[in-house]
C-alpha positions as CSV (number, residue, x, y, z in Angstrom):
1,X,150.5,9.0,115.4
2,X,147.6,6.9,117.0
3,X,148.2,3.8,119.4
4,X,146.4,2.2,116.2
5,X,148.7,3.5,113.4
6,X,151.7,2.6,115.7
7,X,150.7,-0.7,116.1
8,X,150.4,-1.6,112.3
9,X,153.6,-0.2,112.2
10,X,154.8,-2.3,114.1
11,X,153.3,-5.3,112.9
12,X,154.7,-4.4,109.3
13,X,158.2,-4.0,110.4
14,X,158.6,-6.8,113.0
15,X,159.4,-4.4,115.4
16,X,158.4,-4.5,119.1
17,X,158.4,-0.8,119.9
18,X,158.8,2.4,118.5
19,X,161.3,4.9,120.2
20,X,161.0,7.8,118.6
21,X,158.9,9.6,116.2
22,X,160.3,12.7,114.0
23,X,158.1,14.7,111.5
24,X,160.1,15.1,108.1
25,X,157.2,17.4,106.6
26,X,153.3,17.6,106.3
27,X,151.7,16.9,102.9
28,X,150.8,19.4,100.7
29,X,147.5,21.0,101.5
30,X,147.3,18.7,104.8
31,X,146.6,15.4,103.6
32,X,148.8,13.8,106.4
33,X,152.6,13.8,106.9
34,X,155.9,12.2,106.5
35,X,157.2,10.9,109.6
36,X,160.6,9.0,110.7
37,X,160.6,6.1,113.1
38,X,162.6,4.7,114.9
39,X,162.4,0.9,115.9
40,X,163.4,-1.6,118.3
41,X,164.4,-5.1,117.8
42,X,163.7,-5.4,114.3
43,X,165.4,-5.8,110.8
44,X,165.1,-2.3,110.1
45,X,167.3,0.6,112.6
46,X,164.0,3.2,111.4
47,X,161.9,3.5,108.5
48,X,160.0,6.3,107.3
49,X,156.3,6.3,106.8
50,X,154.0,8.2,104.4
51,X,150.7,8.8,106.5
52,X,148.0,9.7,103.9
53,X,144.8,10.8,105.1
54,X,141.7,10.7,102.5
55,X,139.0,12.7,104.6
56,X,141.3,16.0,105.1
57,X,139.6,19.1,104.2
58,X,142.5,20.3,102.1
59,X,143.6,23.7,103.2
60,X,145.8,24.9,99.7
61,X,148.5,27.0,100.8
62,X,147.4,29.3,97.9
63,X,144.3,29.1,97.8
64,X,143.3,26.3,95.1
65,X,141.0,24.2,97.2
66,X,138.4,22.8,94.6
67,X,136.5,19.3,94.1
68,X,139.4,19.0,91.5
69,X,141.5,19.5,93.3
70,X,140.9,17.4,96.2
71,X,140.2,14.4,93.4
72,X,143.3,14.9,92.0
73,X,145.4,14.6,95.7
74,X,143.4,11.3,96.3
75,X,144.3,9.6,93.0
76,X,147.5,10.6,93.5
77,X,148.1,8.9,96.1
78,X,146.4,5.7,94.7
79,X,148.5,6.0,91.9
80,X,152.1,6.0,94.5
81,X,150.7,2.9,96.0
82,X,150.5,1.4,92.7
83,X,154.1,2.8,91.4
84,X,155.6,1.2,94.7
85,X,153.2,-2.3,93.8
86,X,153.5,-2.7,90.4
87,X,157.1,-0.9,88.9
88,X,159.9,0.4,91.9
89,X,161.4,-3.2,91.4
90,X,161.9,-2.6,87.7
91,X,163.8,1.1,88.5
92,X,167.1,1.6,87.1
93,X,167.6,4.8,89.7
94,X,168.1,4.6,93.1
95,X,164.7,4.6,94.9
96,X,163.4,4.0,98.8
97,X,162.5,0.3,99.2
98,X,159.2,-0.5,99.8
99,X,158.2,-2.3,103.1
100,X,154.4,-2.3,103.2
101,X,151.7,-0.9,102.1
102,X,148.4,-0.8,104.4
103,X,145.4,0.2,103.5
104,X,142.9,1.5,106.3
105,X,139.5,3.2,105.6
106,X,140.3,6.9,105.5
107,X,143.5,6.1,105.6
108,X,147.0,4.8,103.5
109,X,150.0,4.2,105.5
110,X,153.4,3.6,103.2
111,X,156.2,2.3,104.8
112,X,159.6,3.4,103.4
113,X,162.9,2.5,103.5
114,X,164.9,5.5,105.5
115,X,167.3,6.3,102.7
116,X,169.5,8.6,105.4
117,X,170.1,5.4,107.2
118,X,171.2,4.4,104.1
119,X,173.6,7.3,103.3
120,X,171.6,9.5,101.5
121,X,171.2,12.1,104.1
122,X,171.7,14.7,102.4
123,X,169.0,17.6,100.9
124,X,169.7,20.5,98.6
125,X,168.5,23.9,98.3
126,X,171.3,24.7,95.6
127,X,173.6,22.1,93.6
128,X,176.6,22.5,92.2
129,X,177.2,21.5,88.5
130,X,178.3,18.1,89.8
131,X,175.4,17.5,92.0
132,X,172.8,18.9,89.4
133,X,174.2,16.3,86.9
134,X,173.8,13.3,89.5
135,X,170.3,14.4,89.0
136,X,170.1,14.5,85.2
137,X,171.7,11.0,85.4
138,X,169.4,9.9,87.8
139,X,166.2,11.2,85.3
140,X,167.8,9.3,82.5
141,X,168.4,6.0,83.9
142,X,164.9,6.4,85.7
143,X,163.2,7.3,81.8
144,X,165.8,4.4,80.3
145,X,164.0,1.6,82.6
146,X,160.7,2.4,81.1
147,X,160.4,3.1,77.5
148,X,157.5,1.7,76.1
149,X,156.3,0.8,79.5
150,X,151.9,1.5,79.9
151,X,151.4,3.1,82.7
152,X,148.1,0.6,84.3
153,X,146.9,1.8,87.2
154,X,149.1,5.4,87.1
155,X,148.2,8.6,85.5
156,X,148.0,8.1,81.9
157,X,149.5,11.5,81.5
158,X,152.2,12.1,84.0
159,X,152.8,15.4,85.7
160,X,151.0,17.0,88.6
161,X,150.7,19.9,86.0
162,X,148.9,17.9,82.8
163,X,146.5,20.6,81.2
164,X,143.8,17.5,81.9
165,X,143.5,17.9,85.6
166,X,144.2,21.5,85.4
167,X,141.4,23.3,84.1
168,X,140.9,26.1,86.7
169,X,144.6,27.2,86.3
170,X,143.7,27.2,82.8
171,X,140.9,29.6,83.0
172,X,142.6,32.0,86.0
173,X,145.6,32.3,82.8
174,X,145.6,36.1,81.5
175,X,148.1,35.1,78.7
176,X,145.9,34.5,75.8
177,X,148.1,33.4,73.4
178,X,149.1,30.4,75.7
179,X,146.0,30.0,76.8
180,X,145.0,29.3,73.2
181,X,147.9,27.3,72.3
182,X,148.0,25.1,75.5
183,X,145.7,22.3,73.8
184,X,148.2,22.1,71.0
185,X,151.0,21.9,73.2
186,X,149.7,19.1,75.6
187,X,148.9,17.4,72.2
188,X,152.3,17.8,70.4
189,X,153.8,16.1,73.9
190,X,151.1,13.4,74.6
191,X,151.6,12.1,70.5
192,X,155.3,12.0,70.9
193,X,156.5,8.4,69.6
194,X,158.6,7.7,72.3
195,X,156.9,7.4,75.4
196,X,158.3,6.3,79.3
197,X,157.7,6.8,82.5
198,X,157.3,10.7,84.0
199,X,158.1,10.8,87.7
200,X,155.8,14.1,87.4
201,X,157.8,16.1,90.3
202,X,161.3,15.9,89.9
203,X,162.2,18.9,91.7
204,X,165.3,19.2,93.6
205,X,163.5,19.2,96.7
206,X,162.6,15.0,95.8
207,X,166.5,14.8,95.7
208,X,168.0,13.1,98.5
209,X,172.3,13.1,98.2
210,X,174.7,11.1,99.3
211,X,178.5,12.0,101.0
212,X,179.8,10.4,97.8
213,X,177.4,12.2,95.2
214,X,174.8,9.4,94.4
215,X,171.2,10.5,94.3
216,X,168.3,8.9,95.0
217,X,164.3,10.3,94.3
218,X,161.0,10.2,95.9
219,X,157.7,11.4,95.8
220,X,156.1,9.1,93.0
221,X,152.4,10.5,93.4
222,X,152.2,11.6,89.2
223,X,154.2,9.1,87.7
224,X,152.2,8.9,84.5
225,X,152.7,8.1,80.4
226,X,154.8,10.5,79.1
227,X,157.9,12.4,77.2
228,X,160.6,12.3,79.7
229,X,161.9,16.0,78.9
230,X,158.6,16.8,80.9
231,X,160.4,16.1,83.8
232,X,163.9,17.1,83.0
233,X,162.8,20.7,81.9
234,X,160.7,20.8,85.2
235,X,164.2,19.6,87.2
236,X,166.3,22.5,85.5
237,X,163.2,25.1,86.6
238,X,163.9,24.0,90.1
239,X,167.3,24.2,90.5
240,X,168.2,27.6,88.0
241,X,167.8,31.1,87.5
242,X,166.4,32.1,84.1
243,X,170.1,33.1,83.1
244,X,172.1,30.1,83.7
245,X,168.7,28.2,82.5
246,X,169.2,29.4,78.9
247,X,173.7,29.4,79.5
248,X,173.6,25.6,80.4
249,X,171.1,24.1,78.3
250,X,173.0,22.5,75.6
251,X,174.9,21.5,78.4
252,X,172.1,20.2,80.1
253,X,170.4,18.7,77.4
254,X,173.9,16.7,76.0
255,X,174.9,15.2,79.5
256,X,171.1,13.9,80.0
257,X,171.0,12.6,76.6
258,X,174.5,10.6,76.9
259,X,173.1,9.3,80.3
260,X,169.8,8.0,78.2
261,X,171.8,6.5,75.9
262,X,174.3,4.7,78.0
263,X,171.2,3.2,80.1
264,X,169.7,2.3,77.4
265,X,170.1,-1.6,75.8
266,X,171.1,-0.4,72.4
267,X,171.4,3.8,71.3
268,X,168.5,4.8,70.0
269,X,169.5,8.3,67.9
270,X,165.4,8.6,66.9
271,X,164.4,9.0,70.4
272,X,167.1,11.5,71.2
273,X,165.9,13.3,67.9
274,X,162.6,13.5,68.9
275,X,162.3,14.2,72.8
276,X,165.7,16.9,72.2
277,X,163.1,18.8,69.4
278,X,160.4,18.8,72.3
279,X,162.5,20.3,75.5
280,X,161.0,23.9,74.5
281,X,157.6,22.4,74.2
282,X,158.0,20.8,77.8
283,X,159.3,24.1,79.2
284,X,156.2,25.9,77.6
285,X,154.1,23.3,78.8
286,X,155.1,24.2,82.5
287,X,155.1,27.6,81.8
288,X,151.5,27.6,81.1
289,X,150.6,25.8,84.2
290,X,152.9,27.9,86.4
291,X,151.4,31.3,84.9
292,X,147.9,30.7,85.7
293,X,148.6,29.0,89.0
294,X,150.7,31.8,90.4
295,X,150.9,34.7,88.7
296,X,153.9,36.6,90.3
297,X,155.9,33.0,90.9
298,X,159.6,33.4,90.6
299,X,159.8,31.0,87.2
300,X,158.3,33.1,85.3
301,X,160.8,34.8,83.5
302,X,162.0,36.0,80.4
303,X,163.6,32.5,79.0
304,X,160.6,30.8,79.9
305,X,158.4,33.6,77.8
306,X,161.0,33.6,75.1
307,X,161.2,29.9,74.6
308,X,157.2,29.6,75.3
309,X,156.4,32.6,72.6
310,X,158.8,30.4,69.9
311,X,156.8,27.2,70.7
312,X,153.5,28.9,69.9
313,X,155.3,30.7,66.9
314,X,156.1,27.1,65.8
């Protein structure tokens, strides 16, 4: 990081030095990085900073670089700032504190609270039964906290994958039955009754685990409007192969579903009958997005053509 970067840093945190630097990841499609630091005399042992950088060319690590595309990544990042601003406080799941937020020309600098310092130091490539329903319990207390909630200043449509912001993915699509029926499909989801919060990218990648089996997520660039079996469809496509996909989904679908209602003030049995009748539309929903954008991707399997070909059948 610059001498100038490092010294608003520093100014946020109280700190009077930084004693070492550690680069978590890069952005997607190079829009800046992720970065752990470590600080002297101040409240906080390190912290870890989001280091966004507006005028990056975008380099898409398959390919999509597009006006779109590049729009999309800068609101995106608009729309974290104002998730951290305006509604972190109000989570019910476990979340990084926010620090500071500093806004420079070309530049955003998010300062986090370093959640391994606070014992969730662990990440997961594969999860247990246990650890995968840490996360379902995590998705329903986060969609419990904001029922009804408008989502000012985020995507009005959560999801990095809404059919809105998508339209080249949409035209590269060689199905042409989805590709017909994917209006009708963002439509049946966008006119549920029952609306929260997405997170938009609750893969288990944005898991962080404890020792103990707590979770806690990041990443809140699409949180947006929306049904919240968007994102727990998208969670179980992260973590499964197509067969335990279709072996553990009334599984799946009852655990998340007693989380909701037990984080919720009062049951409510309508909005369980409602967003359990619009999983399969979710899933297709994803499907469509992930067949035009990558063709030969691994999730594309024969559950998710199965359970997309009886949402169009509908």
């Amino acid at each position: 990081m610059s001498p100038q970067i490092q010294s608003i840093i520093l100014r946020l945190t109280n700190a009077s030095a930084i004693v070492a630097q550690e680069v978590i990841q890069n952005l997607w499609s190079d829009y800046g990085e992720i970065v752990r630091i470590k600080l002297l005399e101040s409240e906080y042992s390190s912290v870890v900073v989001k280091h966004i950088q507006h005028g990056a060319a975008g380099n898409h690590p398959r390919g999509w670089n597009s006006d779109i595309g590049h729009q999309r990544k800068l609101k995106s990042y608009e729309v974290e700032t104002a998730w951290y601003d305006r509604y972190a406080l109000t989570s019910k799941a476990r979340i990084p504190r926010c620090i500071a937020v500093e806004h420079l020309e070309n530049e955003i600098l998010i300062v986090l609270e370093d959640l391994n310092a606070s014992g969730f130091n662990l990440r997961k490539s594969e999860v247990s039964w246990t650890e995968m329903e840490a996360c379902i319990q995590w998705l329903a207390q986060y969609h419990a906290g904001f029922i009804g909630m408008e989502p000012e200043r985020l995507w009005e449509v959560g999801t990095y994958w809404h059919l809105a912001t998508r339209p080249n993915e949409l035209e590269a699509l060689d199905d042409v039955a989805l590709k017909n029926a994917a209006s009708a499909i963002d439509e049946q989801l966008n006119s549920c009754t029952y609306k929260t919060l997405v997170h938009g990218d609750a893969k288990l990648a944005n898991f962080c685990f404890s020792p103990n089996g707590e979770v806690a997520g990041v990443d809140f660039q699409y949180v947006g409007g929306g049904c919240g079996m968007k994102d727990l469809a998208y969670f179980v496509s992260s973590c499964l192969y197509e067969e335990d996909c279709e072996r553990y989904e009334t599984r799946i679908l009852n655990t998340y579903f007693r989380h909701l209602q037990n984080s919720l003030p009062i049951p409510n049995p309508e909005l369980e009958a409602e967003w359990r009748s619009l999983y399969h539309v979710a899933w297709a929903d994803f499907h469509r997005f992930i067949k035009g954008w990558s063709p030969g991707h691994w999730k594309i399997n024969s559950y998710s053509e199965r359970v997309t070909k009886a949402v169009i059948g509908r």
